[in-house]
Structures are given as structure tokens and as C-alpha cells.
C-alpha positions, 0 to 999 in steps of 0.5 A: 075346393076338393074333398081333401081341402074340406079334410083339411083345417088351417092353424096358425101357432105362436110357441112361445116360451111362456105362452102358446097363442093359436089362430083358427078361422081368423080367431084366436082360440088358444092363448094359454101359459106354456105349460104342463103338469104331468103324474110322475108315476104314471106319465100322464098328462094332469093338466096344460096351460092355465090349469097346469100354471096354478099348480106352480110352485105347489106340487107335491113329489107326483106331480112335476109341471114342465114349461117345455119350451125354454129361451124360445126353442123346444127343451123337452120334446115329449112334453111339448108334443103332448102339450100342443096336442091337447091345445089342438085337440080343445079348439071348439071346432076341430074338437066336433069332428068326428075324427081328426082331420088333416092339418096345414100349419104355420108356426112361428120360430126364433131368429136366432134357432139352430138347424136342429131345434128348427127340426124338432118343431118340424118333427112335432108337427108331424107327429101331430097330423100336419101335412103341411108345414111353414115357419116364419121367423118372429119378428118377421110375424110381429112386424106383419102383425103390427101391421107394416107393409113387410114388402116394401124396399123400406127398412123397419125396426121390429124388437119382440121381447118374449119370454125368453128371448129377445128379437131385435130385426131390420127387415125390408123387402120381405126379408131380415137384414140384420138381426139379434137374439138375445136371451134376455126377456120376460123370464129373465126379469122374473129371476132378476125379481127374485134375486132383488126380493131375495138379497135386498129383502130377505124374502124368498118368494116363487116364480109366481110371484115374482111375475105377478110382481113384474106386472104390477110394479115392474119399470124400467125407469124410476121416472115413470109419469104415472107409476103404479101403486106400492104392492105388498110381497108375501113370501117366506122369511130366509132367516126366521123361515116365517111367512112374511110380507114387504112392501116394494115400489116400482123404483125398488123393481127398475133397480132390479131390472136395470141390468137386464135392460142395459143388455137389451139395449146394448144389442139394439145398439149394436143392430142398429150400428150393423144397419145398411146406411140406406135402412138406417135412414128409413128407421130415423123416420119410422122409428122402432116398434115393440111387441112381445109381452116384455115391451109391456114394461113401464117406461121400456119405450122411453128407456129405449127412446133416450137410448136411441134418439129415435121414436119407439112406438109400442104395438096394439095388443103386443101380446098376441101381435106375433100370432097375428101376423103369423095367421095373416100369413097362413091366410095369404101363403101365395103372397108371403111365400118367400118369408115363410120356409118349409 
């Protein structure tokens, strides 16, 4: 190990549209929302992640937050930069050093990314001191982080359902055969909560809400085995323009999401009916693997179950099951060369 190796510290990055994950050491020491709040009259960055999260939807006209990231992929650069800066510059070990070292880097991007958007996350990095970097695709990193043998001439059926994009993959021997990405995700089930709210009850209600709503009562099915309790909703009344509160129940919320879900299906569909016959096989005894935060969603693996007549199994921890796999990949680059990309 030479001094350069020592200058040197490894991490591995999950950017997410709605949450950035970052392993170092082995350990996941960011895991914070994708977002900012910055001082309109001065630039500056006010506060990231969860702080910046709680001033949603509660500023007034000088401070703006920014979700940088938008259906998987950069859409403002300058504030995703500064944003992953100060994830980087908070991680308890690189922050003792004395002054910041070299950085080598793995970051995670969608399936579905264009040449151009892949260059602005290449760009980022390099502005942030990193002298090497890889990407891996997304469901290639959930389906390492569930912990499938990605090598094998076996096929696998990964879906990642994130915040705003879903990925639908087959892989085998180290490589996506098929793939589909589709915008339909977690932020897609929070408008299509605040939609419901808004037509079916009169009630307006913010981004917040509606994903506190999502995680409390959200379902994709009305027939859950153990459903959740009601949960009241405060809101403002469109017509008095009172505040006000509605009782909604997991089944209002299915309604709500159905239709965003029938086009998840529809692409996991259409992916399994583009899979060599070959894989197909494998799958029908392997079954499908969920992770990302949407596979979260009550009763979404037995949605998808009926709908495909296959077992659907939903990953440990899914949440963090991508960062995980982008890690172990950072940790073993020799054997993982050929997924990773410069």
C-alpha cells in the first residue's frame, strides 16, 4: 500500500431521487433525503438532507428547497454538487483529516440514463476530488445487494421501485439482458395521494403529507391480511379555506395508487415477455426480488404475485439494498469489473 493508497479513501454512492445513501468502511454513514435548502439572496447552501426536509413546504420567499435530483437522474447540477459535497465532507472520518483527501468512487445510476446525464454525474464527482470513478447500474447493484450470485449463467428478476424511477432488469452472467425503466415510483404514489385527497375530499394537503400518508396506510390491494389502522389527514379545506382534518383508510389509498401500479405491472409484463426463453425458465423457479423503498408498499408483492403467477420476494432492509451492493462491488472492483463502467 503506497502513500497515494493512504491519500486515498473509498465510497461508494447511491443517489437517489429521494434519498442519498453512502457507504464508507463497509458502513453506511449518509442516509439522508435528496435535498436542499438554499438562501435565495445570497446562494448559500441553508441546510441538506433531513434538516433541509423539515423546511418543506414551510418556507417563506428567501429560502427555496431543492430536490436536485429528478426521475433518477441530476436536474439541477449546481445544487446536487453542493449537496453531495457537504454529504461527503460530514463523514466522521473523512471530516478529521486534516485536509481532503483523494477520492475513489462508485456511484450507482439508472438503467435507463442517456450519455448525457451519465456525464453529469461523471462531472460532479470530478469536481469533488474523485480520481477514480465507476458506475453501476441499479438493478444490477440491488440484485448484489440482495445478495444474488450476479455471475452465475442463471437468470434473476430484480424490480428496484425508487423514488422516481422504477427498474425492471433480467440479468445473468454479470450483465442486463432485458430492462425497463419506468417513471412510475415513490414520487408518483405521493401525487397520486394528493390528487385523491384533493378531489375525493376536498382537502389539500402538502408533499409531506402525502408521503407520511404513503407510509402509514399506503396498499396497493384492498385485501390486505393485516391493514393498517385509519389515519386522520390535516390539511386546508379548498372551499372554506379552513384547516381541516379527514379520516382516510388503506383501501381509500389502494384506489388511489391503482393506477400507477397497473403501469408497473404493465412494464414488468412486457419485460418478462422480452426474456430469452432460456431465463424465463430460471425465473419461473427463482421467482422475482423487489427492493427500492416503493416495494415497501403493502400487499405490492402479492399484487405483483397474482399478476405474474410467479413468487415475489421482497428484499431485507430494500431501502439500503442498492448502496449495498454498490459497496460490495467498491470493495471486490477486480471481480466486478465487467458491471462496473468507467
Amino acid at each position: 500500500m503506497g502513500f497515494f493508497d493512504f491519500m486515498t479513501e473509498d465510497i461508494a454512492i447511491d443517489l437517489g431521487t429521494a434519498n442519498t445513501l453512502i457507504i464508507h468502511d463497509g458502513k453506511v454513514v449518509v442516509d439522508s433525503p435528496s435535498i436542499v435548502a438554499r438562501d435565495r439572496s445570497t446562494g448559500k447552501i441553508i441546510a441538506i438532507g433531513k434538516q433541509a426536509s423539515l423546511m418543506q413546504g414551510k418556507t417563506h420567499e428567501n429560502i427555496k428547497t431543492i430536490r436536485p435530483l429528478k426521475d433518477g437522474v441530476i436536474a439541477d447540477f449546481e445544487a446536487s454538487e453542493q449537496m453531495i459535497k457537504e454529504f461527503i465532507k460530514n463523514i466522521p472520518n473523512i471530516k478529521k483529516r486534516f485536509f481532503s483527501p483523494s477520492l475513489r468512487m462508485v456511484i450507482c445510476i439508472p438503467s435507463g440514463i442517456t450519455e448525457v446525464e451519465k456525464r453529469a454525474v461523471i462531472d460532479s464527482a470530478e469536481h469533488m476530488n474523485a480520481k477514480e470513478i465507476y458506475l453501476i447500474h441499479e438493478p444490477m447493484a440491488a440484485a448484489i445487494g440482495i445478495g444474488i450470485d450476479i455471475m452465475q449463467p442463471k437468470g434473476n428478476m430484480i424490480i428496484d421501485i425508487g423514488g422516481g424511477t422504477t427498474e425492471i432488469a433480467v440479468i445473468a452472467l454479470g450483465g442486463i439482458v432485458c430492462d425497463k425503466s419506468v417513471k412510475v415510483a415513490g414520487d408518483v404514489f405521493t401525487s397520486d395521494i394528493t390528487y385523491y385527497m384533493r378531489t375525493q375530499h376536498n382537502l389539500y394537503i402538502g408533499e409531506r403529507t402525502s408521503e407520511k400518508v404513503k407510509i402509514q396506510v399506503g396498499a396497493a390491494t384492498e385485501d390486505l391480511e393485516t391493514p393498517p389502522e385509519d389515519m386522520l389527514v390535516q390539511g386546508r379545506d379548498l372551499l372554506s379555506g379552513k384547516p381541516k382534518q379527514v379520516q382516510v383508510s388503506f383501501r381509500e389509498i389502494s384506489k388511489a395508487l391503482d393506477k400507477s401500479i397497473l403501469r408497473i405491472e404493465d412494464a414488468v409484463m412486457e419485460t418478462l415477455s422480452k426474456t430469452p426463453p432460456e431465463l424465463a425458465a430460471d425465473i419461473y423457479n427463482t421467482g422475482i426480488y423487489l427492493a427500492g423503498g416503493g416495494s415497501m408498499l403493502r400487499g405490492l408483492d402479492k399484487r405483483l404475485s397474482r399478476k405474474t403467477d410467479l413468487p415475489v420476494y421482497v428484499a431485507e432492509d430494500p431501502l439500503r439494498a442498492v448502496v449495498r451492493g454498490t459497496g460490495i462491488a467498491l470493495k471486490d472492483i477486480e471481480k466486478y469489473q465487467n458491471v462496473l463502467m468507467k
